[in-house]
N, C-alpha and C positions, 0 to 999 in steps of 0.2 A: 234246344234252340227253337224258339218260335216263327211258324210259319211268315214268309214276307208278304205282303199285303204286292196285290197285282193290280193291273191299271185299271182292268174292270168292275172292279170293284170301290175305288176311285173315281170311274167313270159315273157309276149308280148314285153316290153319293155326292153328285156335284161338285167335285173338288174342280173339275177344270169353269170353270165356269166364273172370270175375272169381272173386273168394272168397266163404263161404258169406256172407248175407244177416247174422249175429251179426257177424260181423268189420268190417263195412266201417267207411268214413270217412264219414260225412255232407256234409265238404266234396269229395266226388266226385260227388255226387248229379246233375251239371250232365250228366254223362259216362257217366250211367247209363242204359239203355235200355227194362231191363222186370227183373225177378226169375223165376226158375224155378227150382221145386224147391228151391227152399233155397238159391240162390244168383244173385248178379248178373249181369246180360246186361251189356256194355260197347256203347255208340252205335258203331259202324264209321266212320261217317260221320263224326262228330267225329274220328273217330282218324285216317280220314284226311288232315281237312283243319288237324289240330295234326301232322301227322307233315311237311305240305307246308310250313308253315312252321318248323319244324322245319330241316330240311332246306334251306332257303333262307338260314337264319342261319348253320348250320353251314359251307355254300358260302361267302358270305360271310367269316368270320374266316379259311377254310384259305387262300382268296385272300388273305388280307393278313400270312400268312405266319405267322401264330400258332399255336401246338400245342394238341391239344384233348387231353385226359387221359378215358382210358375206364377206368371202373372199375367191376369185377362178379367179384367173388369165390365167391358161389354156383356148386354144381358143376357143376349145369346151362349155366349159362351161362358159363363159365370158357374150356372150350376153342373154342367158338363165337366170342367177342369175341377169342382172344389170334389165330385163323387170319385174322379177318374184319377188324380194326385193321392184324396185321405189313402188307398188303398197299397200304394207304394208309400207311405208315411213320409212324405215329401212336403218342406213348407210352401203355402202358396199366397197372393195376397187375389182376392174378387171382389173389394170392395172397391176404394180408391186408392190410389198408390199414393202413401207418406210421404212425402217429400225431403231427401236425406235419408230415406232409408238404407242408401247402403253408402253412402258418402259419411252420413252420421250418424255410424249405427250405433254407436256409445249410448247417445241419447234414446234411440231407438229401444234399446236393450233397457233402459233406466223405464220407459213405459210399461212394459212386460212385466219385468221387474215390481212394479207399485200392483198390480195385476196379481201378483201372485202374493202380497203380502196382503191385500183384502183378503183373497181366501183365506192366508191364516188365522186372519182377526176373525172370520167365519166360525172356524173351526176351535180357536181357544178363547169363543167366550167373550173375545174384545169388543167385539162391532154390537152384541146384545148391551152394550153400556152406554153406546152412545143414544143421543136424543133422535126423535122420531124423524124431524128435519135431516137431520144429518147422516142418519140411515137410508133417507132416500139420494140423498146426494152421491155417496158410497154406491149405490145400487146401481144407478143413473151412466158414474164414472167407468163403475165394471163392467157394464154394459156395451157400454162407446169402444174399450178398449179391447175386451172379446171380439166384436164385431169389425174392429178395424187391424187387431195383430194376434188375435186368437190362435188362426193358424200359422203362425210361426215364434208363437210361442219359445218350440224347443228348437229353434234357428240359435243356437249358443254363440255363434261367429258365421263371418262373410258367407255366403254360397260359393261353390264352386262353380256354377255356372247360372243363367238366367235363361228361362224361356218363355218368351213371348209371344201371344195369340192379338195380331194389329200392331205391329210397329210404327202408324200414324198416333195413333191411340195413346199410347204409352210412351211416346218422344220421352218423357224426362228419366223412364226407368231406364232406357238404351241408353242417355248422357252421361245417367252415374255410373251404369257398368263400364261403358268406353271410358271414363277419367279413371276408373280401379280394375280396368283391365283385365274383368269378367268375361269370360266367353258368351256369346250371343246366339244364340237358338231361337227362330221364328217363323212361324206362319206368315207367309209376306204376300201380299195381295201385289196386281198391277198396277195401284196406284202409290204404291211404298217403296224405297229405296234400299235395295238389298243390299249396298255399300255398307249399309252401317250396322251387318250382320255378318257373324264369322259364319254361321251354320243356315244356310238360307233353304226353307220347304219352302217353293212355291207352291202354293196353295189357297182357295177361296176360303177367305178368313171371317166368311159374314154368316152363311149358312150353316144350322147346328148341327146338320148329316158330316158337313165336310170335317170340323173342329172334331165332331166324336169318334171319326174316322184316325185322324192323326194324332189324337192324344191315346187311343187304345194302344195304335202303335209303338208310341213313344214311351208308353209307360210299361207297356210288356219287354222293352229293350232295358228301362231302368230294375224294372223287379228280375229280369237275367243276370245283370251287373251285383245287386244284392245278394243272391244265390250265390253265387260266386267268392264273394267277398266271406259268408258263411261256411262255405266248405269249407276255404283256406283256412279258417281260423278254426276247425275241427280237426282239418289233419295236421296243422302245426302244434294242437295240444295234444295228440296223438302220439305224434312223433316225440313230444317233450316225454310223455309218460314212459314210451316204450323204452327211451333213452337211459332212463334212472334205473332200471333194475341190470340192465349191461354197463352201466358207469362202478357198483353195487358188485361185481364178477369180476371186474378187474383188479377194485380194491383189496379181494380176496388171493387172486393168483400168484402174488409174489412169495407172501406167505406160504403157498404150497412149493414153491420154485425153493425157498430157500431152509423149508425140513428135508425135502428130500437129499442132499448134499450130506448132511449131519447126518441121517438114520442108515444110511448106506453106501459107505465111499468105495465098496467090492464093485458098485454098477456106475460109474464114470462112465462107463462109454454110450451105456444105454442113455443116463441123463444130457448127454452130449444132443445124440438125436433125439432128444425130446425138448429140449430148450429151442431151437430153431422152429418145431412146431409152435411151442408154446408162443412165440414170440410172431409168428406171422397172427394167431388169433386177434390178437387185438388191432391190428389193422381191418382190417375186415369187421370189427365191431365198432370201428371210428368212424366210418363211411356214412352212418344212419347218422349220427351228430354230423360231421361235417356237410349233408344234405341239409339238416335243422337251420346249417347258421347260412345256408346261401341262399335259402326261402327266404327268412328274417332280412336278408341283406338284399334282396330283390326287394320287397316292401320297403324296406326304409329307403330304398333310391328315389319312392318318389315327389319329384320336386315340388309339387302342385301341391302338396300341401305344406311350404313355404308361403308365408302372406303376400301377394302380388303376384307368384308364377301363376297363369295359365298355361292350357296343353303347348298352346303353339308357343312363350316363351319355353317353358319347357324341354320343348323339340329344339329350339336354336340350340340352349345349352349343350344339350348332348349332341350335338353336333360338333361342337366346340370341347369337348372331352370333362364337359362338368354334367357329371352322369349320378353325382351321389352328394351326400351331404356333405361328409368332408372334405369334397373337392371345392363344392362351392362356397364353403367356409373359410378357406385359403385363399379363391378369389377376390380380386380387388373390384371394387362400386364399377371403377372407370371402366377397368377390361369389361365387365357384363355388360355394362352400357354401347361400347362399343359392337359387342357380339349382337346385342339386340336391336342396335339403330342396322346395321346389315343388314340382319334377316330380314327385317319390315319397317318400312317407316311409319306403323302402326303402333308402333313396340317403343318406339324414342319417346314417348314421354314417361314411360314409366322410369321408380326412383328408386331401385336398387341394395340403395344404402343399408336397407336392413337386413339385408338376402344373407350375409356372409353371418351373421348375429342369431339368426333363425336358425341357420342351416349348424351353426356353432351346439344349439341347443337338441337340433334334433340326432346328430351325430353323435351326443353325447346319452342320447333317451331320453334327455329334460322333459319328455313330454309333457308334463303338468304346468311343469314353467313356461311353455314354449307355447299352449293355449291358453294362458292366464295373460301373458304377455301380448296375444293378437286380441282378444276378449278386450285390452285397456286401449289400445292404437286404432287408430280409423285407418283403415283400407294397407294397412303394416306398413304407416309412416310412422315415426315416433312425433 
């Protein structure tokens, strides 16, 4: 567990350090500490303990294998997030943000895509046939689109969550997440509106001390969630192995159970007290499988990687006793709808319909089908 970052340290780094007192947001007011000189002080304290939770949520989604999307185009913060993101192998965008990029990301993925089939022509020979013009054209095209979706590249489907450095900055990235109901992580300055963030850092989002300060932090909480995610799937192949050479001993014991009977009917009493031993053995060799399938079955409950749940859908569910796939498979569009317009009226526009169809595939293990099918869906509407 990575040490937590303390206010003095924050302090040195100009993080409390807002915009002039004319500019601010009134809804940051909660986040505000004092005014000087013409400009707002930011609480440390609160910033630390929204960056701790923060940080917990993001651990959370990297463990369950989902991609988080960082994006800060500003130039301060540009080369800070693309050194501080490659290193947790996280997509990012720092150039301009696409517009549809996650609203259309079919289309998106078709750009990538043409991106990757230049390299082939690279590589088998094709692109050396064509004419000098048209080589440069090719060159020109792989250029633009390296530089504008390079790294996200290996973004194969939606992120799991988005996190933003200037939520002024970036309005239209915060619009497409709120309409597909991406979680929202941001550095939110005084003059920004943290309504239209589910995970709000207060924090000065202008200076490059501040940003390298709270991306160190945030990405040493995403490379803990990875770790994680790694062991698990060491000691679940662990456990498969150890499993098969005691599956391999049971197949065998019957077989001894039933020579000893024929080679010697003089000792009936003795094979009496040995059969009640023989027979508790395999309980006690069941225990390590029956551990295997309720790790597997703890992973497959989570809902979040269904196309459209976030954490906080998520949480309503199981609140509501739809904890796994095959519960929510059973459930009907309208009952979710109604579970989620309760919990929040943040949640009532989302569209359901294909939750029960998802979760139909993943209860079953369809996994190949079940990410070929969000791969073709914008935002897992059909």
């Amino acid at each position: 567990m990575a040490t937590k970052v303390e206010v003095k340290q924050l302090l040195e780094a100009g993080v409390h350090f807002g915009h002039l007192t004319r500019k601010w947001n009134p809804n940051m007011a909660p986040y505000i500490y004092m005014e000087r000189n013409g400009i707002h002080v930011i609480n440390l304290y609160k910033t630390v303990a929204k960056l701790d939770e923060a940080n917990e949520a993001l651990k959370n989604i990297s463990a369950s294998g989902r991609k988080i999307l960082f994006v800060a185009t500003k130039k301060q913060a540009k080369d800070i997030v693309a050194e501080k993101v490659a290193n947790v192998n996280m997509p990012y965008i720092t150039e301009r943000w696409p517009g549809g990029m996650l609203t259309n990301f079919v289309t998106i993925r078709k750009a990538v895509k043409k991106m990757a089939s230049i390299d082939r022509m690279k590589k088998d020979g094709t692109f050396n046939t064509l004419s000098k013009k048209e080589r440069l054209q090719v060159d020109r095209l792989r250029s633009k689109l390296e530089k504008n979706l390079g790294s996200i590249s290996e973004m194969t489907r939606l992120p799991g969550a988005l996190f933003i450095v200037d939520t002024m900055r970036e309005h239209i990235a915060v619009k497409e997440a709120q309409k597909l109901n991406i979680p929202i992580f941001a550095m939110v300055d005084t003059n920004s509106d943290p309504r239209d963030v589910d995970y709000v850092i207060p924090s000065n989002d202008d200076a490059s001390k501040s940003i390298d300060i709270i991306m160190s932090e945030v990405t040493n909480a995403i490379a803990e969630g990875l770790a994680e995610r790694k062991s698990e799937k060491q000691s679940d192949n662990e456990g498969k192995e150890a499993a098969q050479p005691k599956a391999k001993k049971k197949a065998a014991a019957p077989v001894v159970e039933e020579a000893q009977p024929k080679a010697e009917e003089a000792t009936k009493e003795e094979a009496k007290v040995a059969t009640p031993a023989e027979k508790s053995q395999p309980k006690t060799e069941e225990a390590p499988k029956e551990e295997v399938k309720s790790e597997a079955q703890e992973q497959a409950d989570d809902l979040t990687k269904v196309e459209g749940i976030g954490p906080k859908a998520a949480e309503a569910l199981a609140k509501n006793s739809i904890d796994s796939y095959a519960a929510l498979a059973k459930a009907e569009p309208e009952n979710i709808k109604e579970i989620l317009t309760e919990a929040s009226s943040r949640m009532a526009h989302l569209d359901p319909t294909s939750w029960p169809k998802q979760a139909e595939m993943a209860a079953n293990g369809k996994w190949d089908e079940l990410k070929e099918w969000q791969d073709n869906v914008k935002g897992g509407v059909e």
